[in-house]
C-alpha positions as CSV (number, residue, x, y, z in Angstrom):
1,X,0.0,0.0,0.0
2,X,1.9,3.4,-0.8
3,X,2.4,5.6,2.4
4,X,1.1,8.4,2.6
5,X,2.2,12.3,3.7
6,X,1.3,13.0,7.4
7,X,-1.1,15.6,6.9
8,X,-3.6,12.8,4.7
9,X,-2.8,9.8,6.9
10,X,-4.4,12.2,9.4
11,X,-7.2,12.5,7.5
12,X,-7.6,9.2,6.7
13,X,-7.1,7.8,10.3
14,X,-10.7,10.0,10.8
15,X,-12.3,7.6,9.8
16,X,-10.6,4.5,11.8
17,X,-13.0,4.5,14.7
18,X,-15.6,3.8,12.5
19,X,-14.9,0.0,12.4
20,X,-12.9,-2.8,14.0
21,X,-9.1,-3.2,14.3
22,X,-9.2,-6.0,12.5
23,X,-11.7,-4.4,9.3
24,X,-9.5,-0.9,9.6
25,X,-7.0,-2.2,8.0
26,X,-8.3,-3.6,4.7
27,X,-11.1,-0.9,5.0
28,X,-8.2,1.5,4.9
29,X,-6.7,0.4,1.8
30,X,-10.3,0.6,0.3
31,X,-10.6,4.4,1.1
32,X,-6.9,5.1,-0.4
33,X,-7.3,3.5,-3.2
34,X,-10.9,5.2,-4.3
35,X,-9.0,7.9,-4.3
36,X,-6.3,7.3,-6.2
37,X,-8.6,5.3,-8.2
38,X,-9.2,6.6,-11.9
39,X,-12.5,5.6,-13.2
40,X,-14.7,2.8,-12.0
41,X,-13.7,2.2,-8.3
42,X,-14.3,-1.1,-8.2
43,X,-12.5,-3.4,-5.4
44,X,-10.4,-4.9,-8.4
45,X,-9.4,-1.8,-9.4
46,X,-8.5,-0.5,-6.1
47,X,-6.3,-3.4,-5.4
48,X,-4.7,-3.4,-8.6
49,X,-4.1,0.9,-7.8
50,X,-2.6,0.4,-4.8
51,X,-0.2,-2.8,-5.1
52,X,-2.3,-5.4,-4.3
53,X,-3.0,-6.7,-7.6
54,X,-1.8,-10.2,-6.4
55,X,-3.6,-10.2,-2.9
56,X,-4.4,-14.1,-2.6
57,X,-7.3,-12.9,-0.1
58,X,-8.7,-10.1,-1.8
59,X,-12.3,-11.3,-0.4
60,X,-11.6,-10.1,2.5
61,X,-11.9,-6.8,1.0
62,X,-15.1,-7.3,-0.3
63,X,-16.1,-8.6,3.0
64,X,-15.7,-5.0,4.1
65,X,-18.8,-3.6,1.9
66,X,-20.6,-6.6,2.5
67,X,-20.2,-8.4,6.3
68,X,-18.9,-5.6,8.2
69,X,-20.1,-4.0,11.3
70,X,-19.6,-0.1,10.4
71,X,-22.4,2.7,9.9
72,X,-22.6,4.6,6.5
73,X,-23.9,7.3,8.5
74,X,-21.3,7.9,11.1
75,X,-19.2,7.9,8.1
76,X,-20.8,10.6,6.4
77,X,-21.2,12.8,9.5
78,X,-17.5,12.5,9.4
79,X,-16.6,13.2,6.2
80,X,-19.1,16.3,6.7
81,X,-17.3,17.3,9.8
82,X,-13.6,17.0,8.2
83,X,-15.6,19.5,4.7
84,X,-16.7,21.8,7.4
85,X,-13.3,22.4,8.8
86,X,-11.3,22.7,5.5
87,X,-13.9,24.9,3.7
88,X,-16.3,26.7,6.2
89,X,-14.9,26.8,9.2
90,X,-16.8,29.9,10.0
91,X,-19.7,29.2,8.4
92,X,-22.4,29.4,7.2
93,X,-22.9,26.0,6.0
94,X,-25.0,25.8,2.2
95,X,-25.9,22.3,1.5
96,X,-27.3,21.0,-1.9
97,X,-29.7,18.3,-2.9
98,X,-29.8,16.3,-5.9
99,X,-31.0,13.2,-7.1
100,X,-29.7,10.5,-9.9
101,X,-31.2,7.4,-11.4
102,X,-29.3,4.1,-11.3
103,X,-30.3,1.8,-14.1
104,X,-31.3,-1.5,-12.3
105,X,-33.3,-4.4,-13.7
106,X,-33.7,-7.5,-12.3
107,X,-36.8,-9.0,-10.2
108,X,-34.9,-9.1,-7.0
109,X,-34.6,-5.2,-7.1
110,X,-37.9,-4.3,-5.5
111,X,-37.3,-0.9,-4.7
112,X,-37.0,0.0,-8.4
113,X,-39.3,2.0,-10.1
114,X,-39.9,4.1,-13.9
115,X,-38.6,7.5,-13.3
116,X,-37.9,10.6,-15.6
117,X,-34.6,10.1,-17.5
118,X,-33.3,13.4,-17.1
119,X,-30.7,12.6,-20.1
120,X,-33.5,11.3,-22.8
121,X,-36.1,14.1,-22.2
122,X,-36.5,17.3,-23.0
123,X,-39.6,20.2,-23.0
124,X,-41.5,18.4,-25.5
125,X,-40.5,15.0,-24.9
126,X,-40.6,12.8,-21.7
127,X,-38.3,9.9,-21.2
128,X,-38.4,6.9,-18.8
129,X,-35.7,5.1,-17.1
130,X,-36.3,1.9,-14.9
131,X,-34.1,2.1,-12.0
132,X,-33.2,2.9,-8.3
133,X,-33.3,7.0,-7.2
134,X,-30.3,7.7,-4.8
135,X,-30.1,11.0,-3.5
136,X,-27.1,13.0,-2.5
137,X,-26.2,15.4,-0.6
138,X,-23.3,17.8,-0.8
139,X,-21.6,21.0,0.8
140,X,-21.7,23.8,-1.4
141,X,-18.2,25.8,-0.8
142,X,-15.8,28.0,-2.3
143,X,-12.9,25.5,-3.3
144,X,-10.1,28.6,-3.3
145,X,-7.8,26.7,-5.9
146,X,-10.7,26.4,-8.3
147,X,-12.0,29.9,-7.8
148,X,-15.7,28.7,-7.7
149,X,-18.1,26.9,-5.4
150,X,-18.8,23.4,-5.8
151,X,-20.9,20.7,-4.9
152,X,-18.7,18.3,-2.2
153,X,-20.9,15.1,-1.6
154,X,-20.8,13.3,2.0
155,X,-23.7,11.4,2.0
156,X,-26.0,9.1,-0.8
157,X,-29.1,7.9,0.0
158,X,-31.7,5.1,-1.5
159,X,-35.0,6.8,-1.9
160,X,-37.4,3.7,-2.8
161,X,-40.0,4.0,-4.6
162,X,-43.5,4.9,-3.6
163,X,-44.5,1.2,-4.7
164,X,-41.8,-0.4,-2.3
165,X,-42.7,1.4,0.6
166,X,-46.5,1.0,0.3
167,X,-45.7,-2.2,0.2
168,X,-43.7,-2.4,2.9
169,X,-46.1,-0.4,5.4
170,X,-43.8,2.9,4.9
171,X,-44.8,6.1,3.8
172,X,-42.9,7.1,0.9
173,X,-40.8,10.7,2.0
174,X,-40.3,13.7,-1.1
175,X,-36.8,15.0,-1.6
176,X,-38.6,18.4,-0.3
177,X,-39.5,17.0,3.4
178,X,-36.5,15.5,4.3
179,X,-35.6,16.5,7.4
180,X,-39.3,17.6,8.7
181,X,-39.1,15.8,11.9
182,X,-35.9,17.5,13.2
183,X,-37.2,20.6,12.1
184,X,-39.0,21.3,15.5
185,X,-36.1,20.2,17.5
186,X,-33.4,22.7,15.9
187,X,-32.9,25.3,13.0
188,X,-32.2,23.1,10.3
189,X,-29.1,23.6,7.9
190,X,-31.2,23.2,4.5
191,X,-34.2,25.1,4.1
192,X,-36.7,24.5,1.8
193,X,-35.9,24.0,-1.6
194,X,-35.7,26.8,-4.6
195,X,-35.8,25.7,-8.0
196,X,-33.5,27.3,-10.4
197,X,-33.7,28.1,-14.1
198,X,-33.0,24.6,-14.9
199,X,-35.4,22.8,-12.3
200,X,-33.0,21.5,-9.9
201,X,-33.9,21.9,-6.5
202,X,-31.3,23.7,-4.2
203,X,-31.3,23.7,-0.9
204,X,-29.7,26.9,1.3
205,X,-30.6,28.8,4.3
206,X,-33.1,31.6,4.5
């Protein structure tokens, strides 16, 4: 695994108390190497990136996505916390909302649905896509080398479809009320969305 400068090990070793000893350390080499990954960042790929193109047991890296104990969440509040502090660290904090469609077909995907294609349509035309709707959510801030503000994401998140959660006994939640129960509780960071000239939805405070 190539070594890294102190100031990104540091970084890096954020994120260690988020799982076990014994998953921290292949866990570690999958967070290095989707960075330094071009591409696709498959597992293969981010073994082959960072030496380990040989591993005899590479599933225990895979074992890391799949069977272990660690919370995407508590990795995301992380990775938040570590955005603020580079980028904000005075505030105030602008986050953005957007969603994507991954294509997925299969009958073992229940919480797939028929969406707008946001790629095929257009004013007069409206396409379909069959897939899963993920949505993200990212810190807008002024990256000073780039000059401009952009969109840093720290957390995705499966938004099934209304189908799968009537199913299921759930009520299905809009992009626009997430969040509604803290609201009451404390001042929340995204207020409610404004749509822009080209229909996104952004979310900012008041």
């Amino acid at each position: 695994m190539p070594r890294l400068p102190s100031r990104f090990a540091a970084v890096i070793l954020a994120f260690a108390p988020l799982t076990l000893q014994r998953s921290w350390r292949h866990a570690e080499v999958l967070l290095i190497g989707a960075i330094l990954a071009p591409g696709q960042r498959t597992v293969t790929t981010i073994l082959r990136i960072t030496g380990l193109a040989h591993e005899r047991r590479f599933v225990n890296y895979h074992r890391v996505l799949s069977r272990a104990a660690w919370c995407p969440r508590a990795a995301s509040r992380t990775l938040l916390g570590l955005l603020v502090a580079t980028f904000v660290p005075s505030g105030p904090v602008v986050l953005g909302i957007d969603d994507t469609i991954e294509r997925r077909r299969g009958k073992r995907i229940a919480a797939k649905d028929i969406y707008r294609d946001p790629v095929r349509s257009s004013h007069g035309h409206f396409g379909k896509a069959s897939g899963l709707r993920w949505l993200s959510l990212m810190l807008l801030a002024l990256v000073p080398w780039a000059g401009r503000i952009w969109a840093l994401p720290f957390l995705a998140a499966l938004a099934p479809s209304e189908r799968f959660c009537r199913t299921r006994g759930r009520r299905a939640q809009e992009a626009d009320g997430l969040g509604a129960a803290a609201r009451a509780a404390s001042p929340p960071l995204a207020a409610r969305p404004r749509v822009g000239r080209s229909g996104r939805q952004r979310l900012c405070r008041p």
